[in-house]
N, C-alpha and C positions, 0 to 999 in steps of 0.2 A: 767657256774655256774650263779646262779639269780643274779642279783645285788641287793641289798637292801638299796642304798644309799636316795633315793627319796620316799622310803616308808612312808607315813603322818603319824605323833603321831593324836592320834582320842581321845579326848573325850566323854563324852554320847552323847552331844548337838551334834557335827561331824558324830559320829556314825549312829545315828538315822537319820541323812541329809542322808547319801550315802545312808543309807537301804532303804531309802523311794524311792531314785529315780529308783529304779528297777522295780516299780509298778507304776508308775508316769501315764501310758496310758495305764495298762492291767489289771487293777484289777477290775474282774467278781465279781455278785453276783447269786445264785443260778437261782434267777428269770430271767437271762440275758441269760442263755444255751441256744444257737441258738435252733429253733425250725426243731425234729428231721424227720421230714419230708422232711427236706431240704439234707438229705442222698439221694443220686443215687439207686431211686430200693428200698426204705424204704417203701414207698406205697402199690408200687405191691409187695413185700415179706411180706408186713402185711394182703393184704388182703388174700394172699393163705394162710396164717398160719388159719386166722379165718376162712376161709373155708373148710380146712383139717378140722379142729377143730367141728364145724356145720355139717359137713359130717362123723366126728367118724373116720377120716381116722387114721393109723398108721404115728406115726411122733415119727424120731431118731434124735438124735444129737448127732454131732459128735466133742466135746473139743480138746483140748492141754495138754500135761502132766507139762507146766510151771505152775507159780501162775496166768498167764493174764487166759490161759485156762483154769486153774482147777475154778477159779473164775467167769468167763463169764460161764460155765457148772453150777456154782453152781447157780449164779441167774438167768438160763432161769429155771431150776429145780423146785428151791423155786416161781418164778411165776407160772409153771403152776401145783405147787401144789396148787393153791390158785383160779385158776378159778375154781375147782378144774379140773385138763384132764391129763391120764395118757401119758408120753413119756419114752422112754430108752432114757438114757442118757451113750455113750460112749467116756471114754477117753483112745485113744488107747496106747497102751505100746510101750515104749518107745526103747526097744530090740526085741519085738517078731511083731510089727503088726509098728513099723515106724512112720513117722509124718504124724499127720493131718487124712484127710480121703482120704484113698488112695483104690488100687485094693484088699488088706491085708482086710480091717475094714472090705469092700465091704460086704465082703464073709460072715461076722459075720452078717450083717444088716438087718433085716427085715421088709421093711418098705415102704409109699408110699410119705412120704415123708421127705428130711433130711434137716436138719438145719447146718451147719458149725459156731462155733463159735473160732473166734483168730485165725483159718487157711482157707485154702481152695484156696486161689488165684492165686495160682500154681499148682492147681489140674485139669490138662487138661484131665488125663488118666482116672481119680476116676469120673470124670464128662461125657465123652464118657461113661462108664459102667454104670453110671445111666438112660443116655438119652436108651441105647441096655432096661434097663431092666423096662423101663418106672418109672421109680424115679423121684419125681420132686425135684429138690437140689437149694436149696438158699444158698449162701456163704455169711457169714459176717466176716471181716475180716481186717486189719490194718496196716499190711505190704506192701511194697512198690509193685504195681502190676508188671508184667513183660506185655512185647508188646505184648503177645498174649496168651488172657483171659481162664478160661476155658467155655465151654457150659452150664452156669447153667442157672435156669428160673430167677432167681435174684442175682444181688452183691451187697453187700452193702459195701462201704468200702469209708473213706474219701477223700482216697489215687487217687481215681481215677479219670482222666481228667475228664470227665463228672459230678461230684459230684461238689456240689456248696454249702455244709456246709462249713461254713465258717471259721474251726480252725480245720486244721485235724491230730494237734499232739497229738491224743485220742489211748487210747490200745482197744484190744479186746473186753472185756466187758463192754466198754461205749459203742461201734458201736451194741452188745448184748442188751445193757439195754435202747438204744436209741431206736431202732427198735422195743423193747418189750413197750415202751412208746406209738408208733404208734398202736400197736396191740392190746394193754386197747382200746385207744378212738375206733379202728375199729370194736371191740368184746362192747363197754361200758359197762368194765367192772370198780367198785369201788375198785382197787385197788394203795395203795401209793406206789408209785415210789420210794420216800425217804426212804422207809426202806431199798432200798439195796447201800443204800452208803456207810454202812460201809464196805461191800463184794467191793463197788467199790473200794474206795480208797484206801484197801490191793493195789490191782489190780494195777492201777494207779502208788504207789510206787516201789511197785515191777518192774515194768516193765521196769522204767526209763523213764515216760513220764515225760515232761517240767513242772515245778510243777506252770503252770502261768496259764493265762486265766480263763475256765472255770476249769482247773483241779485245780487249786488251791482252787476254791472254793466248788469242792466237795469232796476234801481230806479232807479241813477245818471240813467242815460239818458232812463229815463221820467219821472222827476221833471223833466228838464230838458222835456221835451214837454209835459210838466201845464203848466208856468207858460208857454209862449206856440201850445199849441194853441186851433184856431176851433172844436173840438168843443164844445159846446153846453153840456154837463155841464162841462167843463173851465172856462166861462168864469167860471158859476157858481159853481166851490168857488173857482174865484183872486179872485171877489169877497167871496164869503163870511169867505176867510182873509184879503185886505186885507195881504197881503207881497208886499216884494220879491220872495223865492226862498221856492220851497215845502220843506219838509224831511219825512221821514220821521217825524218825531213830530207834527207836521202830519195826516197824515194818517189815523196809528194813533190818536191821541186826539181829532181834532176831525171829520175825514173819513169813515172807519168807521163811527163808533157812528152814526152819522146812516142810512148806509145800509145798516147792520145793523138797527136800529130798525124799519124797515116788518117785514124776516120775523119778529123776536120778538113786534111787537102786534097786526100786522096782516096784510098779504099783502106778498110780498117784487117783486113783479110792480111797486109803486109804485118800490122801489129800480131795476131795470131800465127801467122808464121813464124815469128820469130820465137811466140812464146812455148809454142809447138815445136820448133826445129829439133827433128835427132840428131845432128850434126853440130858442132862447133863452127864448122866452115859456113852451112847455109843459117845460123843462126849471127856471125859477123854478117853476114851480106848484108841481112834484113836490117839488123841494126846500125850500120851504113846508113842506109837508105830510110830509118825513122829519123835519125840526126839530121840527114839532109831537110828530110820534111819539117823536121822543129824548126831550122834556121828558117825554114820559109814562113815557117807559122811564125816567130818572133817578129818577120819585117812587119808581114801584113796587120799583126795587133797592132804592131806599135803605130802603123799611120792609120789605122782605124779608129786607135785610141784617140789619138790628136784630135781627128775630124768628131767624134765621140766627144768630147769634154767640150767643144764649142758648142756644141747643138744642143747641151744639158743643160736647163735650167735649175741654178741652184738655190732657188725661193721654193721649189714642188718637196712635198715630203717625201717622193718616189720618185727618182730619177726613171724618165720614162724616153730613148733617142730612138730616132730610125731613119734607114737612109735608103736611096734605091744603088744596089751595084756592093752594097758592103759584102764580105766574103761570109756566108752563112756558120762558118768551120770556126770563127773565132769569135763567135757573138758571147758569150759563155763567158769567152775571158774576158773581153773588152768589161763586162758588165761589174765581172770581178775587181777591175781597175776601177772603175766608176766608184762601185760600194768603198775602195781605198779613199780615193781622193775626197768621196764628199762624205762616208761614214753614212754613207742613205744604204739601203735597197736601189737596184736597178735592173732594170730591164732594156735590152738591146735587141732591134727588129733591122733585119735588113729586107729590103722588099722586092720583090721581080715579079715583073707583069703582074699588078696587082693584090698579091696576094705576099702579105708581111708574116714571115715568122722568124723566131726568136730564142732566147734563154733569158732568165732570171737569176740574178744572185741576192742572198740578204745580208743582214746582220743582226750581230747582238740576238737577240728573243724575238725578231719577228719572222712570222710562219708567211715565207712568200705563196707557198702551195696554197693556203687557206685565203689570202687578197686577192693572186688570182682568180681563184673558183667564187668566190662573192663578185665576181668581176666579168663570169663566165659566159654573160649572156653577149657579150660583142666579140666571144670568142668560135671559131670552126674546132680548135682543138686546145689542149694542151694536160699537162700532167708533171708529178715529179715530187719533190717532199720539203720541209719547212727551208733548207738552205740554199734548194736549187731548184729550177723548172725550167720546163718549154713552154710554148706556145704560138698559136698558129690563128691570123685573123686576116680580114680583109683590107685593102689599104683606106677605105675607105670609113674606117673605125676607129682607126687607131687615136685620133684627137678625142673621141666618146670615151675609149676606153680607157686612156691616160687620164684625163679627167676624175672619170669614177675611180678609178683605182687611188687614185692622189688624193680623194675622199675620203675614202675607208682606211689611209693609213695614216692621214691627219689626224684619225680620229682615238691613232693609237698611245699609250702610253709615252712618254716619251724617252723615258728609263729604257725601255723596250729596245730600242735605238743603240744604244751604249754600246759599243763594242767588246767581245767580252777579252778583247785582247788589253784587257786594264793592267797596268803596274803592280804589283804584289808589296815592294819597297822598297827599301833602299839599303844597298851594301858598301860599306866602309870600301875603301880602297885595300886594308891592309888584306881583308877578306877573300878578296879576288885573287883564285891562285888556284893549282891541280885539286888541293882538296874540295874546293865548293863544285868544281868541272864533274868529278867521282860522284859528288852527293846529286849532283842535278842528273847524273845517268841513271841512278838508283831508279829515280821514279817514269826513267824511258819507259816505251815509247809515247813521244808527245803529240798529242795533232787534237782534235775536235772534241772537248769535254775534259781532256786533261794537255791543256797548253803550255807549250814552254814558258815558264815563268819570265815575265817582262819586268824589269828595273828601270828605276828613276833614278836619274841624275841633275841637282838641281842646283841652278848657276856655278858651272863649273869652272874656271879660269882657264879658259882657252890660250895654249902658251905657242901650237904650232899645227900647222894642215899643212896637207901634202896629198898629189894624188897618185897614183897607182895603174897599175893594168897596161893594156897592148897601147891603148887609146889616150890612156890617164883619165880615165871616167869615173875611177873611184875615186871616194876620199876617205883619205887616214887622219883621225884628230884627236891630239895629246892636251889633257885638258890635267888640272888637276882638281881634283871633288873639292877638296874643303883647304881655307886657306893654308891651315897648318898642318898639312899632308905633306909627309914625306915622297911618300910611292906617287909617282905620276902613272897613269892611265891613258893606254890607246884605243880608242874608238872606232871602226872601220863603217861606213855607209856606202854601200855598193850601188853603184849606176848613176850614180847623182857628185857632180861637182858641186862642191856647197865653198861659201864665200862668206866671212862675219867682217864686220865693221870694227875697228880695234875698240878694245875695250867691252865687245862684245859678250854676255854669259851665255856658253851652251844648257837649256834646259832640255832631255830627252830622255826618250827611253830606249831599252837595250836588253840585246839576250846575250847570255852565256853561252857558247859553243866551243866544241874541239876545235881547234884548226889544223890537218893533216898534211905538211909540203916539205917533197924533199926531203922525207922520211924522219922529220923534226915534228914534233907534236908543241903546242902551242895554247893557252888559253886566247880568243877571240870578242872580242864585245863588238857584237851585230849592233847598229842604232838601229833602232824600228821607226821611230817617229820623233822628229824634232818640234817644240813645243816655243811659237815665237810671242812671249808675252811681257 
């Protein structure tokens, strides 16, 4: 159990000390983005693109059914509708044609030449079949390479020994919209690069990149384009969200899952349409229609999850489940609920006929990409980087491979482990109020390497619960911090009816957030984790 004996009571003055010192030596500004020329193979992939281009030749692309792909497909799209030069744009399905560009898309492609964007770098077979049929294929892409590459005429990926950009904790569609940066000046064409930041920095949060360096400055940026771009999809999520100012967890928890949902239920093609629609009209439709598919994807996690935490034993240092019949489209999340509940790493396989494949989630400091591949010999496939992965084996493995795997990460630190979603300290009640709300925006946008600061509240004298919502599935609870407090505190825990025994002390933690309803603005204290000791 944590100890919370040494936790610092924080001020604003305190406060605003620690948040600053996180950006103390990394905080970019726009004009600072390493120059993207400095990408492995950006050059030569920009000048074949302008010369397909000059030549009239056929050129495909081939995306990802996540938000990094559906989003790197939407902005090479919206560029070369703008030179204007026509391309297919395919993002393959996610149950009938598999990841990436593989031997499956192949067969669909017509073309002289392909584009990879957010995948490809494991694509040794899809790349032999191009070289047989005279395709010239560039892969751009972000994932950790493996030791041996595939045959394309270009890579471009950060990731690789030979690349000398000098921050290569970027997703897909920056390595997309960097390259497409090289290929304006190579084409001279007048095109602004900044209009697609706010397609980038979905992208970006979504993904789970490091929200520092340069990504923090073009989440900034792009966030500030999402709330007053005419982009069509843009006007749609600012009505959908009904804020002022859009924020980073905005988008990762209400944004995302929406246009993640088409590639887990269905075709991820509906997600690009939406984020491509020239219309207002055909951009509500599509977005219709990804809500519909969230609600679907909500039921199905949620009894996945259920059936999921029985079957997970919680003595393994690696949550390892798998089942025959689970829905392939939410294995990702399910896993990500796992790593909540038990604070492990896990891995989630649904299996048909035979053949189990998967996602991985982690935590705290450990690189699941690198247990995996120490892991890799009971594997047919897999790939991805330290927070998330796939993988693809036979059902007939799967108890070898859980095994070894629960080996090698027993063998891990166990600090390693620690979630880095730790408490920062503890704020007085009087503290809590519009100004610490202002100070905690200062250091927005928050998500993966600059996290919204967590607080501790410890035995608080719980004085009344009540719950809330359509259902009453929330809980509201008025505690007071410390005996001789004045100011009482409400605490809100969303989705969970909670219950204390009288006499009860709530021990937890908690975030600071706006709360926006019925045009009244409101400080919020989110509980993140109840602490029963």
């Amino acid at each position: 159990m944590q100890i919370f004996d040494e936790v610092p009571i924080l001020d604003k003055s305190a406060l605003f000390k620690l948040l600053s010192q996180r950006f103390e030596s990394d905080e970019k500004k726009l004009s600072q983005i390493p120059n993207p020329e400095l990408l492995h193979d950006a050059n030569r992939a920009a000048k074949k693109i302008a010369d397909a281009i000059r030549e009239k030749k056929k050129i495909a692309l081939v995306g990802d059914y996540d938000v990094d792909g559906v989003t790197s497909t939407a902005i090479m799209v919206e560029f070369f509708r703008q030179i204007p030069y026509p391309i297919e744009a395919i993002i393959p399905n996610r149950f009938s044609d598999g990841y990436g560009v593989s031997p499956n898309i192949l067969k669909k492609v017509d073309a002289e030449l392909i584009i990879t964007v957010d995948n490809g770098i494991s694509a040794i077979e899809a790349a032999d079949i191009c070289q047989e049929r005279g395709i010239e294929l560039i892969i751009t892409d972000h994932h950790t390479p493996p030791k041996i590459l595939p045959c394309a005429y270009a890579i471009v990926n950060p990731k690789l020994s030979t690349c000398s950009y000098p921050f290569e904790e970027i997703c897909g569609a920056q390595v997309a919209w960097l390259l497409l940066g090289v290929v304006k000046k190579e084409l001279n064409l007048f095109i602004d690069m900044k209009e697609f930041l706010d397609l980038l920095a979905i992208a970006i949060i979504a993904d789970i990149m490091p929200l520092t360096n340069i990504n923090r400055a073009i989440v900034k940026e792009g966030l500030k384009i999402l709330a007053t771009s005419s982009r069509p999809s843009c006007i749609i999520i600012r009505d959908f969200l009904n804020k002022s100012s859009i924020t980073s967890e905005d988008i990762a928890f209400q944004v995302a899952p929406r246009i993640n949902s088409a590639g887990r239920l269905e075709d991820a093609k509906i997600a690009l349409e939406f984020l491509t629609a020239q219309s207002i009209d055909i951009a509500y439709e599509k977005f219709e229609k990804l809500n519909t598919l969230n609600e679907l994807r909500r039921n199905v996690e949620a009894q996945t999850t259920i059936e999921a935490l029985e079957l997970a034993n919680n003595d393994d240092a690696l949550i390892v489940v798998a089942k025959d019949g689970w829905h392939e489209g939410v294995a990702g999340i399910v896993a990500a609920r796992l790593v909540e509940h038990f604070s492990k790493p896990a891995i989630v396989l649904t299996i048909k006929e035979g053949i189990a494949k998967g996602s991985a989630r982690s935590i705290g400091n450990i690189n699941i990409y690198e247990l995996i591949k120490n892991n890799s010999s009971f594997l047919t496939k897999f790939g991805g980087h330290k927070m998330a992965a796939g993988l693809g084996l036979r059902e007939q493995d799967i108890d070898f491979f859980k095994n070894a795997i629960n080996k090698s990460a027993s063998r891990l630190d166990s600090n390693d482990f620690i979630s880095l979603d730790e408490v920062i300290g503890i704020i007085p009640s009087s503290e809590i109020d519009f100004e610490i709300l202002n100070l905690l925006e200062y250091f927005e946008p928050y998500g993966e390497a600059n996290l919204r600061p967590s607080f501790l509240i410890k035995d608080a004298e719980i004085l009344e619960i009540s719950y809330f919502g359509k259902d009453k599935s929330h809980s509201k609870i008025r505690v007071r911090q410390l005996t001789h407090d004045k100011k009482i505190i409400e605490l809100v825990l969303f989705k969970k009816v909670i219950q204390f025994p009288k006499e009860k002390k709530l021990t937890c933690s908690y975030k600071i957030a706006k709360n926006e309803y019925n045009n009244a603005v409101s400080v919020q204290l989110i509980i993140n984790k109840i602490y029963d000791y």
